[in-house]
One Martini backbone bead per residue (centre of mass of N, CA, C, O) as a GRO file, in nm:
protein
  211
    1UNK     BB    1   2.931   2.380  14.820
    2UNK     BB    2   2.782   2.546  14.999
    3UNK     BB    3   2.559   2.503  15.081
    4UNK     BB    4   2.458   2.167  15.258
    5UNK     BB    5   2.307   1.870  15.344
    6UNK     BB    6   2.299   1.655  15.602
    7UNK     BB    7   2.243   1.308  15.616
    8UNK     BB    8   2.290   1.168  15.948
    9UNK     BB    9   2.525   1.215  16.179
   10UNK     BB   10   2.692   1.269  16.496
   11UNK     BB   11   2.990   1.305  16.620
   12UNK     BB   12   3.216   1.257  16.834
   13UNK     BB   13   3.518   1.418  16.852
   14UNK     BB   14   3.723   1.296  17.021
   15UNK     BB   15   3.608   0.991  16.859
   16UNK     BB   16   3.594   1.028  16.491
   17UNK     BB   17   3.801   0.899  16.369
   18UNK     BB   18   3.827   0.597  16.470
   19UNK     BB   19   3.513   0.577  16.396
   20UNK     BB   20   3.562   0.586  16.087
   21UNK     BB   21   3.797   0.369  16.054
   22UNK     BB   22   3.597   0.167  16.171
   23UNK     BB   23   3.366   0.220  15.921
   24UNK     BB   24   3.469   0.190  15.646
   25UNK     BB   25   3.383  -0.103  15.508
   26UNK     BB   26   3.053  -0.012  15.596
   27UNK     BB   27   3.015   0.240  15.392
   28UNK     BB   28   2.862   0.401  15.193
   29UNK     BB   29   2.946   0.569  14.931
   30UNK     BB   30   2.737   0.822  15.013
   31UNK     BB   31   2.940   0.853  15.188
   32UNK     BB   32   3.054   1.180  15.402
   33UNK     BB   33   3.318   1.348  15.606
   34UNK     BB   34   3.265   1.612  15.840
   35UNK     BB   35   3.459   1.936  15.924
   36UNK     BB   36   3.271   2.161  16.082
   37UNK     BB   37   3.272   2.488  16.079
   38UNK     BB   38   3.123   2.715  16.402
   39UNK     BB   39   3.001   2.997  16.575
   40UNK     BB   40   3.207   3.195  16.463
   41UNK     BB   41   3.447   3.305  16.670
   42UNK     BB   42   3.466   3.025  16.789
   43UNK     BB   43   3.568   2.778  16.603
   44UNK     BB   44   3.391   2.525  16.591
   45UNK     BB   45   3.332   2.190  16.605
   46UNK     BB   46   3.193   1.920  16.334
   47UNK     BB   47   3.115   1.558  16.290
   48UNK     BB   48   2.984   1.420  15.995
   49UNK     BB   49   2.750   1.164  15.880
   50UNK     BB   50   2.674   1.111  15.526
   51UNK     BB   51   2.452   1.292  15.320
   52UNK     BB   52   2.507   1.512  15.054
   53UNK     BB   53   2.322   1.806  14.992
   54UNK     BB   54   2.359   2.062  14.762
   55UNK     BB   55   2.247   2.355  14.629
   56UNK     BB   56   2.379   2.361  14.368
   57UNK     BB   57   2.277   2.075  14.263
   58UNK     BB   58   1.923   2.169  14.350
   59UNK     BB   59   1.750   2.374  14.217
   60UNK     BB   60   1.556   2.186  14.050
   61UNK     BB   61   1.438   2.003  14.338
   62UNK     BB   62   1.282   2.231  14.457
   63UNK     BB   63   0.928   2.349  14.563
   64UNK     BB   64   0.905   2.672  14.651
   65UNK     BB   65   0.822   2.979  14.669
   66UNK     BB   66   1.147   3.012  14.712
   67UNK     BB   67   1.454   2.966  14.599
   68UNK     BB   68   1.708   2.809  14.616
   69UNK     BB   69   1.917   3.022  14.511
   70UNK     BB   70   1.846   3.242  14.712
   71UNK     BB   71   1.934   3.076  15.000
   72UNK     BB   72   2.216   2.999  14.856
   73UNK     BB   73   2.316   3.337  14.857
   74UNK     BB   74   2.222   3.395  15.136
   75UNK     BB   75   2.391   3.271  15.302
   76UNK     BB   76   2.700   3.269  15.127
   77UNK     BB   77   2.711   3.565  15.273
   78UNK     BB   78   2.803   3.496  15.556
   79UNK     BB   79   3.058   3.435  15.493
   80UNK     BB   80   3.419   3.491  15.454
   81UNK     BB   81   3.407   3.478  15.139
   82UNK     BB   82   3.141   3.535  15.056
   83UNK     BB   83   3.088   3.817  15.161
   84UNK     BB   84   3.240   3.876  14.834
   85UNK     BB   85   3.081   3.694  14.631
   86UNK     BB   86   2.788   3.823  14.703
   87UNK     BB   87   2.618   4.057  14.631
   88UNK     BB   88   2.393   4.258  14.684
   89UNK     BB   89   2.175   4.235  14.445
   90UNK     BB   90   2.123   3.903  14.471
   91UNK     BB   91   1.984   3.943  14.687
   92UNK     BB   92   1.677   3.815  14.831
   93UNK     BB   93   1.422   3.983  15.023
   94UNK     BB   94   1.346   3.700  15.199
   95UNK     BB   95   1.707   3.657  15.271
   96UNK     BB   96   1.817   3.972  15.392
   97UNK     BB   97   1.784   3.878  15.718
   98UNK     BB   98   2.045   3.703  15.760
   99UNK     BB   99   2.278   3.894  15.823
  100UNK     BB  100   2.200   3.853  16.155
  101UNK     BB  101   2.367   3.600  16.220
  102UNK     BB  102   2.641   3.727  16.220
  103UNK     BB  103   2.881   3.750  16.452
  104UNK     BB  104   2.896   3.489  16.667
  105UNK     BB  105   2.979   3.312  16.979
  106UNK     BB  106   2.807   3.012  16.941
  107UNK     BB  107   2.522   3.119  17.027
  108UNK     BB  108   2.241   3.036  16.985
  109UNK     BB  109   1.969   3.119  16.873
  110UNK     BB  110   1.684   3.275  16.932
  111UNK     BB  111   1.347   3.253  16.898
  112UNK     BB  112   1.319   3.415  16.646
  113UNK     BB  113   1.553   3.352  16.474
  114UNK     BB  114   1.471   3.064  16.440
  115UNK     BB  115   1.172   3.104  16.317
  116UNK     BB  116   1.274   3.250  16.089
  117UNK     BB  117   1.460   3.008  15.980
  118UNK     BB  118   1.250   2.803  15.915
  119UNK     BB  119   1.075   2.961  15.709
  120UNK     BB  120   1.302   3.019  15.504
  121UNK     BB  121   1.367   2.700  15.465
  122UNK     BB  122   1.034   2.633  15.383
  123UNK     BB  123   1.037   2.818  15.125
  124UNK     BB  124   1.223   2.620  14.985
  125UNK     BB  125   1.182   2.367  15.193
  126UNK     BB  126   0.972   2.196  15.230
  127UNK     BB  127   0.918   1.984  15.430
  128UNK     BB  128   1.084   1.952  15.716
  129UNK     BB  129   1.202   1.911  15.966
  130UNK     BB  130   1.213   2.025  16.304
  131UNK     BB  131   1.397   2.225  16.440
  132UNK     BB  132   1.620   2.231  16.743
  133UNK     BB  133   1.895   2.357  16.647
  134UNK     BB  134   2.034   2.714  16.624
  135UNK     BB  135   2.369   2.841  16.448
  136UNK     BB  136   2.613   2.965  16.332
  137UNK     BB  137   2.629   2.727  16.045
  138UNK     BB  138   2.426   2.554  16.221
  139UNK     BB  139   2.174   2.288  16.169
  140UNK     BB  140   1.917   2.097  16.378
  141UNK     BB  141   1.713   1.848  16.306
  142UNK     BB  142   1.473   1.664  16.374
  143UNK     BB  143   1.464   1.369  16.369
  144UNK     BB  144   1.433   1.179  16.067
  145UNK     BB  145   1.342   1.131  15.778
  146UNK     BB  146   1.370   1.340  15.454
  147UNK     BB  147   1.101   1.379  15.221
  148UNK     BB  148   1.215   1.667  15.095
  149UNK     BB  149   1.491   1.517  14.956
  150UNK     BB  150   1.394   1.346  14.743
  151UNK     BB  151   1.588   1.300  14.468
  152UNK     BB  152   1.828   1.444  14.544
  153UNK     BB  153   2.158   1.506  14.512
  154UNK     BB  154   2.457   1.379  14.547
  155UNK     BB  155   2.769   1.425  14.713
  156UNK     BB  156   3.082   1.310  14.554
  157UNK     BB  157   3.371   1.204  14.542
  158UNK     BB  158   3.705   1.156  14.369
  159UNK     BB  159   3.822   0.970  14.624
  160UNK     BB  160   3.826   0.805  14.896
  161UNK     BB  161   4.038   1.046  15.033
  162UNK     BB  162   3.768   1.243  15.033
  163UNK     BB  163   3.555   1.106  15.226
  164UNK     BB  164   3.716   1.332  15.370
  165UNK     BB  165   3.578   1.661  15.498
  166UNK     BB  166   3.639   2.000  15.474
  167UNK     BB  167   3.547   2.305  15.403
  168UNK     BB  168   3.811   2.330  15.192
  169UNK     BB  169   3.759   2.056  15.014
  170UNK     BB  170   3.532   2.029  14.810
  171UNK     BB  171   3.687   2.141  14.534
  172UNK     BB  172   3.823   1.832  14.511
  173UNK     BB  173   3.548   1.749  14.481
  174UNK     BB  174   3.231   1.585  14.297
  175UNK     BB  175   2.963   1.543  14.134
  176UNK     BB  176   2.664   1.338  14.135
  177UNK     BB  177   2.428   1.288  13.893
  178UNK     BB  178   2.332   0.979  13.957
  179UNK     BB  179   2.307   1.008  14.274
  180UNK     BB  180   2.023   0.945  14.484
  181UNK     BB  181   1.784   1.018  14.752
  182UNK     BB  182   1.653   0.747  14.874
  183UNK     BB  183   1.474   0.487  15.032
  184UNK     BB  184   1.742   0.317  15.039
  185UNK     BB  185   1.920   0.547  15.160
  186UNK     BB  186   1.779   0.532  15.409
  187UNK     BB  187   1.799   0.240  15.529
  188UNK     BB  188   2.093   0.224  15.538
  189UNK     BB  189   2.180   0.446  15.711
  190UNK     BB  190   1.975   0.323  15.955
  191UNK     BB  191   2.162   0.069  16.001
  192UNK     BB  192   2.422   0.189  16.046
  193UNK     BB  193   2.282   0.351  16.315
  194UNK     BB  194   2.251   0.099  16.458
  195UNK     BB  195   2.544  -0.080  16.439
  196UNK     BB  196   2.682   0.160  16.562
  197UNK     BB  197   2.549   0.351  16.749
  198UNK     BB  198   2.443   0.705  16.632
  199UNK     BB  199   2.152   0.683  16.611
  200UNK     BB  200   1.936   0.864  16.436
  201UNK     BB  201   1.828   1.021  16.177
  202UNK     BB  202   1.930   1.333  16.043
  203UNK     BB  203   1.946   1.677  16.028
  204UNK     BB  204   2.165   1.913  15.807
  205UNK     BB  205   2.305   2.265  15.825
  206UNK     BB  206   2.523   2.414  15.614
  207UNK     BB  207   2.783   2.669  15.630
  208UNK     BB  208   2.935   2.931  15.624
  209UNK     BB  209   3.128   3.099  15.824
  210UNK     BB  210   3.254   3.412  15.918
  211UNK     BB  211   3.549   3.246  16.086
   0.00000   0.00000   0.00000
């Protein structure tokens, strides 16, 4: 299901599963926790909390330039899986130089790589906030609300017990093509994060690590 957008905060790992458990009665349904592998060789983890919008559930609600279904092949072949599933004339010529930012060790992209990848994320996703750091497999934009994601079809679990997702159990949920993000989801998700003290609502970019 990666590559995919997550709108919502990053949790503390040392204390995500607890501050989860604690937080399980008041979470909108639309909300996913991801335990997300990035950083190439180094198999970093990232705990994030939000509502999850998958490129394959919406290639048909970006209106960029670059098609967002290019976008996500041209990820998903960084991947230590995708890297055998997306064949190489599949790649689109506009996303053919990601491939330079796989086999890192978890060290930020230096700035020519950020801005080169701002552009290609922008060419397929306009309107996005501005990158404030990216590694290989994991993009943070700076805080607000990402008003280029309303309407995109949100990714739903199909039981309670799978609404903590790590990167290989995607396949065992399901999307939901009724729930989409709209302005009252983020509200929602705002409140959550003053209530619970996690900070500004803010968007990531996951995809599968090469690692």
């Amino acid at each position: 299901m990666m590559p995919a957008f997550v709108v919502g905060f990053e949790l503390e790992g040392h204390s995500a599963r607890g501050l989860v458990q604690q937080l399980a009665p008041q979470l909108p349904s639309f909300v996913t926790v991801h335990e997300h592998q990035y950083g190439g060789y180094s198999c970093l983890q990232k705990w994030l909390l939000g509502a999850t919008l998958c490129f394959a559930h919406n290639v048909d609600r970006a209106h960029g330039r670059v098609p967002l279904d290019a976008l996500r092949l041209g990820l998903m072949a960084l991947g230590e899986l995708g890297a055998d599933e997306v064949p190489s004339h599949a790649i689109h010529p506009e996303v053919a130089w990601l491939k330079d930012l796989t086999g890192t060790y978890g060290q930020p992209f230096d700035e020519m790589d950020r801005k080169l990848l701002a552009e290609t994320i922008a060419d397929a996703v306009p309107g996005l906030p501005p990158i404030e750091e990216a590694v290989e497999a994991l993009v943070h934009f700076a805080p607000g609300a990402p008003e280029a994601l309303l309407q995109w079809r949100i990714f739903t679990c199909s039981s309670e017990e799978l609404r903590e997702l790590g990167d290989w159990t995607f396949e065992e949920a399901r999307p939901s093509n009724e729930s989409e993000w709209t302005e009252e989801r983020v509200r929602e998700l705002q409140a959550l994060g003053q209530s619970a003290s996690l900070g500004p609502l803010r968007t990531f970019l996951l995809w599968e690590s090469s690692d």
